[in-house]
LOPAZA-606909 format. One line per 8 residues: number of its first residue (from 1); their letters; for each residue x, y, z of C-alpha. Coordinates in nm, 4 decimals. Example, Ala and Ser with C-alpha at 12.3 -4.5 7.8 and 13.67 -1.06 7.14 Angstrom:
1 = as = 1.2300/-0.4500/0.7800 | 1.3670/-0.1060/0.7140
***
This chain:
1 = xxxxxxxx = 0.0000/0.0000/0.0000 | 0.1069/0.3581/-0.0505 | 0.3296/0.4196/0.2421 | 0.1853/0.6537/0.5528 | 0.4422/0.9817/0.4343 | 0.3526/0.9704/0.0801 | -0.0677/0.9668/0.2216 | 0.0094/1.2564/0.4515
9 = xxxxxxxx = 0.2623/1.4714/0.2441 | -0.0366/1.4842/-0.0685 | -0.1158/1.7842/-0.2163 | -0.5074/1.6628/-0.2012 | -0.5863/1.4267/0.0546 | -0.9343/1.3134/0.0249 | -1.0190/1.0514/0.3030 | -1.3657/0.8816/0.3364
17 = xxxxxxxx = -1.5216/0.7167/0.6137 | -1.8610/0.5994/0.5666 | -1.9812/0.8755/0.3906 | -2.0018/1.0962/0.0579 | -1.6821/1.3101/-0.0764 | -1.6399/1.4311/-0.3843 | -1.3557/1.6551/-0.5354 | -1.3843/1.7990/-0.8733
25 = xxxxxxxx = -1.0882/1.9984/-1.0271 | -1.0355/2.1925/-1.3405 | -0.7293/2.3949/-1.4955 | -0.5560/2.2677/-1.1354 | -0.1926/2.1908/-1.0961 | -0.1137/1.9591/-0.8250 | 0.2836/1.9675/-0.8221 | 0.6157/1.9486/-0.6009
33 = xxxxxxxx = 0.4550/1.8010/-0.2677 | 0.6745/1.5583/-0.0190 | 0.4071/1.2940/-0.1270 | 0.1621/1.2040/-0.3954 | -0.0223/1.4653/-0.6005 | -0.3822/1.3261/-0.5113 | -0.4843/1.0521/-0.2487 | -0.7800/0.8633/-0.2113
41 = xxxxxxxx = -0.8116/0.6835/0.1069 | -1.1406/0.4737/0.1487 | -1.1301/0.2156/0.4516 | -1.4900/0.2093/0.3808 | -1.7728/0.3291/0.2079 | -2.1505/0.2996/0.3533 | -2.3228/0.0704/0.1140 | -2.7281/0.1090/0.2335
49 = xxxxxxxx = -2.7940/0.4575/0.0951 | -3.0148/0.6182/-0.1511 | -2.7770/0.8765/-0.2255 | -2.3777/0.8356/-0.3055 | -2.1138/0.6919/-0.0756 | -1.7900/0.6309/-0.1943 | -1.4879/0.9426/-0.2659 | -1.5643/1.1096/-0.6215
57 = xxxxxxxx = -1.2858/1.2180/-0.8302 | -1.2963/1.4631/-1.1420 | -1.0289/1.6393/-1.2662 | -1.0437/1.7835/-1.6209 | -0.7279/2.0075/-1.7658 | -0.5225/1.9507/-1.4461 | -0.1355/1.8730/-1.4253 | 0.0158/1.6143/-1.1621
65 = xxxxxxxx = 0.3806/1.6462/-1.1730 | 0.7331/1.5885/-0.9676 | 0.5448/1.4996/-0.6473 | 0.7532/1.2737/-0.4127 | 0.5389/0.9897/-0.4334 | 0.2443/0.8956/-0.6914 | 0.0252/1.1273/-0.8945 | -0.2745/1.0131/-0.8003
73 = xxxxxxxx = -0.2565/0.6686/-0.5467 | -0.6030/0.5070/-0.4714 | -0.6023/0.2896/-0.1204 | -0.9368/0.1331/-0.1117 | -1.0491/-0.1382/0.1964 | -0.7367/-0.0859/0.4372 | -0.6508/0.1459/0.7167 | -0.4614/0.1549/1.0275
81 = xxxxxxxx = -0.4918/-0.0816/1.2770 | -0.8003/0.1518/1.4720 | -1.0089/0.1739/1.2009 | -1.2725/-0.0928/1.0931 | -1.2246/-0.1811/0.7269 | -1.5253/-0.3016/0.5350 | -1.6532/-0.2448/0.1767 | -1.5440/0.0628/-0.0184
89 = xxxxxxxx = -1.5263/0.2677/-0.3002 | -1.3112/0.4987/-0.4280 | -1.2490/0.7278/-0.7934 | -1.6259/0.6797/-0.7770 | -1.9410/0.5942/-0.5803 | -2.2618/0.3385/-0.5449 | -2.5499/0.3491/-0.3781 | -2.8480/0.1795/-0.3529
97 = xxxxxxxx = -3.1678/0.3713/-0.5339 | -3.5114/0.2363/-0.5391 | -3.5339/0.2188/-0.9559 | -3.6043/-0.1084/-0.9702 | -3.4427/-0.3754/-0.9583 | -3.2768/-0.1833/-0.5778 | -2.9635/-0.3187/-0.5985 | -2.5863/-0.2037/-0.5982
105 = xxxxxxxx = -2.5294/0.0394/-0.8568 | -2.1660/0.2113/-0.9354 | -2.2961/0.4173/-1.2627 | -2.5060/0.7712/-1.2836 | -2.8208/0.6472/-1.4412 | -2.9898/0.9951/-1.4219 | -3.2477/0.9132/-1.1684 | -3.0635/0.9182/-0.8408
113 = xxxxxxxx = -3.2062/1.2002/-0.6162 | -2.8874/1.4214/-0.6200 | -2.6762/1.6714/-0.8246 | -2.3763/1.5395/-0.6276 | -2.0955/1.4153/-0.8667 | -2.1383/0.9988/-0.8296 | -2.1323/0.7389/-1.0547 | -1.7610/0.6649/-1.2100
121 = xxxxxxxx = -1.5433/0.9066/-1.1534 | -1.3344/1.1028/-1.4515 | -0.9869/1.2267/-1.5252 | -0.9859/1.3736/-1.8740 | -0.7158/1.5897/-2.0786 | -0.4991/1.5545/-1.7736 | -0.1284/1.5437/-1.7153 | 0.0736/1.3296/-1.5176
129 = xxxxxxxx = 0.4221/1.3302/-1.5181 | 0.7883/1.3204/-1.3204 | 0.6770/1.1750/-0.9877 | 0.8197/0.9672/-0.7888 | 1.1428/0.9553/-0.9057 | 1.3668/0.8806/-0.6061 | 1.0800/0.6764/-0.4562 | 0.9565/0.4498/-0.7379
137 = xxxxxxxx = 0.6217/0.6264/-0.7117 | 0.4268/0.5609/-1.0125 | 0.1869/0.8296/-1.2318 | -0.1214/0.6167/-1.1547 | -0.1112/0.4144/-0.8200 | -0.4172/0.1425/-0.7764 | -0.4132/-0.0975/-0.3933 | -0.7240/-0.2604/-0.3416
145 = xxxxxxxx = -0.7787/-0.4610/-0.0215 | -1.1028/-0.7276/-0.0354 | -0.9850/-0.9022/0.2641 | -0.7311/-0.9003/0.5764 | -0.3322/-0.9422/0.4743 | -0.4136/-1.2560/0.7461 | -0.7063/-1.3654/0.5796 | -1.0763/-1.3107/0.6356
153 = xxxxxxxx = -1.3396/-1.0155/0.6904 | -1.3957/-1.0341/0.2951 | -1.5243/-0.7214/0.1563 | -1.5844/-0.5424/-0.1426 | -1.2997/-0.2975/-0.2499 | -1.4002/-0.0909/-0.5778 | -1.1885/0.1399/-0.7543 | -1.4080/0.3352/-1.0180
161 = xxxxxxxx = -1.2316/0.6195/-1.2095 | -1.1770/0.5857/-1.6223 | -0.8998/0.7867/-1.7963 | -0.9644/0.9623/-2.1331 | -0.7002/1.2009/-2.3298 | -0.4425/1.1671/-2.0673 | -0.0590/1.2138/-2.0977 | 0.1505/0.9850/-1.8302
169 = xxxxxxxx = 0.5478/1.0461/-1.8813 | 0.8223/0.9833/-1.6621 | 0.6673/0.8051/-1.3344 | 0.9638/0.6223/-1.1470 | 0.7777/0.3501/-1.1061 | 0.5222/0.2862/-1.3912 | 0.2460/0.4954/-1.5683 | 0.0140/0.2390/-1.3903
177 = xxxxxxxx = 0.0735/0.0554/-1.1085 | -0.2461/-0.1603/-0.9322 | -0.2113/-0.4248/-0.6591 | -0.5360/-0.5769/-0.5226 | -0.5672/-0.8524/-0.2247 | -0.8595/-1.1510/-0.2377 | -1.0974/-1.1963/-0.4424 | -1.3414/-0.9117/-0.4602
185 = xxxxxxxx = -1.1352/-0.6257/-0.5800 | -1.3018/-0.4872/-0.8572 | -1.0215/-0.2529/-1.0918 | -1.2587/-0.0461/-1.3310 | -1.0251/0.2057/-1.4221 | -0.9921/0.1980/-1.8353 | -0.7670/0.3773/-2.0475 | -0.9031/0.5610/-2.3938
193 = xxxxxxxx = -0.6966/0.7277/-2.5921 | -0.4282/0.7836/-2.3424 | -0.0432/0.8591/-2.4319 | 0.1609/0.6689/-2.1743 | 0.5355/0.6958/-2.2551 | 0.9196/0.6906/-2.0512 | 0.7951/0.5274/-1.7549 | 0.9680/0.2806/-1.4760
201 = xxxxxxxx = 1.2987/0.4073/-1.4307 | 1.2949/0.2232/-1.1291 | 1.2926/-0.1434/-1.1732 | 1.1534/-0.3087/-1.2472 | 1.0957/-0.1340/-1.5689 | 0.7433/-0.1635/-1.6990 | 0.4330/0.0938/-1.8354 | 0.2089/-0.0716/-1.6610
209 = xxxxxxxx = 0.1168/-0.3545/-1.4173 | -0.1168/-0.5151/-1.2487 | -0.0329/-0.7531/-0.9773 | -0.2616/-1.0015/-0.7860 | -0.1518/-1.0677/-0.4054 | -0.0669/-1.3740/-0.2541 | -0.3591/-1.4676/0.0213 | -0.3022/-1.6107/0.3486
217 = xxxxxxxx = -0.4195/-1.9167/0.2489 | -0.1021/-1.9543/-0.0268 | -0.3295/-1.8830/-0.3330 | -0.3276/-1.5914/-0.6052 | -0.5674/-1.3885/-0.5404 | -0.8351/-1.2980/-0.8183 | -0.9201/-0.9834/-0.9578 | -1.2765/-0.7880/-1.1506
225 = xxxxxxxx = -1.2314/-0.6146/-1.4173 | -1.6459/-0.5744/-1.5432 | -1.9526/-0.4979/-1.3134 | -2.2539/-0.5693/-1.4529 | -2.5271/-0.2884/-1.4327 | -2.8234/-0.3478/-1.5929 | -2.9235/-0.6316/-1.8346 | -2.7493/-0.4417/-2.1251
233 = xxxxxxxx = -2.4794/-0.1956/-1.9472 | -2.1107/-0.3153/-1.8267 | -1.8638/-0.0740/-1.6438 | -1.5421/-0.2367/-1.8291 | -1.1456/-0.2118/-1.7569 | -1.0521/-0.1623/-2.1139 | -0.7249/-0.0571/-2.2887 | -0.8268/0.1016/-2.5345
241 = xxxxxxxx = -0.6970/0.3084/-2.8369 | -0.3808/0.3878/-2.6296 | 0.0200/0.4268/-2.6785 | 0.2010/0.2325/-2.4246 | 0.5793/0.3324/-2.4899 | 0.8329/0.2469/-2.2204 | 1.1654/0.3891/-2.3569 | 1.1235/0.6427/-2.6295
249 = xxxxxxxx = 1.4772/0.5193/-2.7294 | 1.4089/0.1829/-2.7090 | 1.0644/0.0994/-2.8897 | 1.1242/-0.2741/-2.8542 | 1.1261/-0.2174/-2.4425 | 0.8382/-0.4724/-2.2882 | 0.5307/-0.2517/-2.1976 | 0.3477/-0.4715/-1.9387
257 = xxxxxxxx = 0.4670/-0.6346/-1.6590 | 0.3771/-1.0551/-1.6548 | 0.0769/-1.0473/-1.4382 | -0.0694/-0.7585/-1.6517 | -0.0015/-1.0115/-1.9768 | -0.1420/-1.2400/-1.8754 | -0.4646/-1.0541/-1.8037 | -0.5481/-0.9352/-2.1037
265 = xxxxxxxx = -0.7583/-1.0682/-2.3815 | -0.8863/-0.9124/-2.7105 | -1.1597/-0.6972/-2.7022 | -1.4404/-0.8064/-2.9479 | -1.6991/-0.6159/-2.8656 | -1.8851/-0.8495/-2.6378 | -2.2556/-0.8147/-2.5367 | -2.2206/-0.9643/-2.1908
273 = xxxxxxxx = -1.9186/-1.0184/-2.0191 | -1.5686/-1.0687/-2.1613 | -1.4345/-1.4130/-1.9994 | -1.6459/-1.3259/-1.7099 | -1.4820/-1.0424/-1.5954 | -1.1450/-1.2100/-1.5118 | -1.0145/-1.0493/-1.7815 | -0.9136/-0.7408/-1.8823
281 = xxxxxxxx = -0.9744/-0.6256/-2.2836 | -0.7596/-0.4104/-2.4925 | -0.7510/-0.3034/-2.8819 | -0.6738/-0.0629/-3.0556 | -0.3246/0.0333/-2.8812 | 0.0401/0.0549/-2.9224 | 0.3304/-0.1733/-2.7332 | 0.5995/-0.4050/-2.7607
289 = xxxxxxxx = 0.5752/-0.6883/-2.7749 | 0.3022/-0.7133/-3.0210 | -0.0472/-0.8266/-2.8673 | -0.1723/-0.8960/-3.2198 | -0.5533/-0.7805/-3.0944 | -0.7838/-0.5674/-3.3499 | -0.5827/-0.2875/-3.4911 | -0.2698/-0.3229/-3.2533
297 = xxxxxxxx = 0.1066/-0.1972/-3.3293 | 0.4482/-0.2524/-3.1777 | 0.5794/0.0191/-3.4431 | 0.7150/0.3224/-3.3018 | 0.5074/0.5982/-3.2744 | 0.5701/0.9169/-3.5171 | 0.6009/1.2078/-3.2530 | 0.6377/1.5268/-3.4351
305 = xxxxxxxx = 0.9181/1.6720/-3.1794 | 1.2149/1.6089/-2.9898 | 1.1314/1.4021/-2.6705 | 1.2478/1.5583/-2.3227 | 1.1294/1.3559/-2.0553 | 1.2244/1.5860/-1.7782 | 0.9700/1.8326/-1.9492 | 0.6454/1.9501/-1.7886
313 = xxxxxxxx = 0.4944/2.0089/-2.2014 | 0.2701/1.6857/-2.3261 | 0.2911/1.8975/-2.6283 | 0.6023/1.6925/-2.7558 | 0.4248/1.3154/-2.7667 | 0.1842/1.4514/-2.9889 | 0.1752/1.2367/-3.3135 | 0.2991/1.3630/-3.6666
321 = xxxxxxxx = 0.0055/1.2857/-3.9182 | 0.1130/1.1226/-4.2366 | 0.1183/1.3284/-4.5642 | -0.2056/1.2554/-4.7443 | -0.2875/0.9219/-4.5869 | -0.3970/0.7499/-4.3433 | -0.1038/0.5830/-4.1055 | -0.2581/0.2423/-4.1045
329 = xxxxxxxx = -0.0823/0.2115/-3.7615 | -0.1512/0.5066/-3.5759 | -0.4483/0.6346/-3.7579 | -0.6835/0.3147/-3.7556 | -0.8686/0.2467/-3.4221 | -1.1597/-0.0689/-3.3760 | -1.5087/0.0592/-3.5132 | -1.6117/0.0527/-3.1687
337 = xxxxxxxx = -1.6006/0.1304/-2.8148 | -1.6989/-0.1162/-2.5571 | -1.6069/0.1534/-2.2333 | -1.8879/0.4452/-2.1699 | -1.6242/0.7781/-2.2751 | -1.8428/1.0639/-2.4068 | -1.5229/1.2426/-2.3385 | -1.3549/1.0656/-2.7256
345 = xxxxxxxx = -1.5631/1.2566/-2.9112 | -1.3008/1.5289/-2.8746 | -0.9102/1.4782/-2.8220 | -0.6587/1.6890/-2.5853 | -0.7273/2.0328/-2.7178 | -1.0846/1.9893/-2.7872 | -1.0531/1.9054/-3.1582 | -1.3662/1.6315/-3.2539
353 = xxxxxxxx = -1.2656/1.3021/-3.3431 | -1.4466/1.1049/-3.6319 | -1.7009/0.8986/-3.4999 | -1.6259/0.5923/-3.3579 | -1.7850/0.3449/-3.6179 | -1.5649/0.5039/-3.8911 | -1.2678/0.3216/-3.7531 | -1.0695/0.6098/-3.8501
361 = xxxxxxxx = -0.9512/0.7759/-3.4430 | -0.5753/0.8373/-3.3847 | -0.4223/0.6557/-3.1549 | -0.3171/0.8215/-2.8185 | -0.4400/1.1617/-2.7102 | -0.3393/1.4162/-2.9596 | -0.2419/1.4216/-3.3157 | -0.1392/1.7565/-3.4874
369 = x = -0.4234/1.8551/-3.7782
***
């Protein structure tokens, strides 16, 4: 888990107990604290209300960058010793409204009795770069605890926060990072159209991971990556339309760490659940090695400038558009979109994208017109 200095030395420290907070955040900078940029902290979340529980996070045009720890760490169903963990939520919220069926429900369906922000929780057009440098932290920081490190008191622990048009660069350890414990973690935190790109100096050296704990009892433990909603509506943990680059000088650099590789499976546009939620789905992107799903590259992407990691400007990882035709490997994306992200319709600077079913989005989060 994010260690106690890193929680405490945050430039927003959002902690919820039982209860409703929400934090929304727009043209922000969150930058140069002792710790990480944002924390969410949710030993647990009341789960018998009408109206939201959980910690609600939106931030839209913000920059995270060269904080001591993470840029934005999630710690979802632990606590100190004195507090009573249970089931919680955090990046989002549930609760429990009367439209029938009355049952658990992490999504806004319109008809909850509150103008609170709830449902899953957004970071959009954001930057996150240059933290954690001397401590490994990572851009995006995910732990997840669904039951004691000595076993029992099982318990749902829900982290509920997609990323759209985002820029991760230079995270000691990792653009993403998640760790979850038992067997009712639930990770629903997708990436669309993200640019992810000279992460993990610290070994070891990966974009991203995602690493399932050892129980008490000796086994793995086993992760969610889809919540069903309604008959017809998923919340997914997609990667999706994304570059995953670990060393701009080195394109043939592994991306994902073993435990995230093993993960993944194609997306094909499922109806219901993909492999029953054990898995999580990706198309559309860029890494090495080669994951061979619809419309995936391992070819290095065309960035139209110099790259300078140490740089606070996500202006240099936008992509150079071919002359007079389409790149077929940064320019073709899958003809559809199995994540709810109104927020594709535009890109980084607020420039519409095609629509989806044309199969003709950029890659990543920008491309220069």
């Amino acid at each position: 888990a994010p260690v106690a200095d890193q929680l405490w030395s945050s430039g927003v420290l959002l902690f919820g107990l039982d209860g409703y907070l929400g934090f929304r955040a727009a043209d922000s900078t969150f930058q140069d604290n002792r710790g990480n940029g944002i924390t969410l902290d949710a030993p647990v979340s009341a789960a018998t209300m009408i109206y939201p529980a959980g910690i609600y996070l939106e931030a839209v045009d913000c920059g995270i960058h060269r904080n001591g720890g993470n840029g934005i760490a999630y710690r979802v169903g632990t606590a100190d010793p004195q507090i009573t963990r249970g089931s919680a939520i955090a990046g989002g919220t549930w609760d429990i409204y009367p439209s029938p069926p009355a049952v658990l429900s992490l999504a806004d369906k319109g008809d909850e009795p509150t103008s609170l922000g709830h449902g899953q929780g957004l970071v959009d057009r954001c930057t996150i770069s240059n933290n954690g440098l001397a401590t490994g932290g990572a851009g995006i920081r995910v732990y997840a605890e669904s039951e004691d490190p000595a076993g029992g008191n099982a318990r749902d622990a829900i982290v509920n926060t997609r990323f759209v048009n985002v820029f991760v660069w230079n995270n000691g350890g990792g653009a993403f990072l998640a760790q979850f414990l038992g067997d009712r973690a639930w990770l629903l935190t997708p990436l669309v159209h993200c640019t992810l790109i000279g992460n993990g100096a610290a070994a070891p050296a990966y974009t991203a991971e995602v690493v399932p704990l050892q129980r008490a009892n000796g086994q793995p433990s086993v992760g969610n990556f889809e919540w069903q909603e309604t008959p017809s509506y998923y919340l997914r943990n997609r990667l999706f339309d994304s570059i995953f680059l670990e060393d701009p000088g080195n394109p043939a650099s592994p991306d994902f760490g073993l435990n995230l590789s093993a993960l993944l499976l194609g997306d094909n546009n499922p109806s219901g659940y993909l492999n029953n939620g054990l898995s999580i789905g990706a198309a559309g992107c860029r890494s090495y090695p080669n994951q061979t799903y619809l419309e995936w590259t391992d070819h290095a992407p065309p960035f139209a400038v110099t790259i300078n990691l140490s740089s606070l400007a996500p202006e240099q990882f936008f992509l150079q558009p071919a002359t007079g035709i389409l790149n077929p490997d940064f320019d073709h994306t899958p003809p559809f979109l199995s994540v709810d992200a109104p927020e594709t319709a535009v890109d980084f600077l607020l420039t519409p994208r095609p629509a989806v079913s044309t199969g003709d989005r950029d890659k990543g989060a920008h491309q220069f017109e």
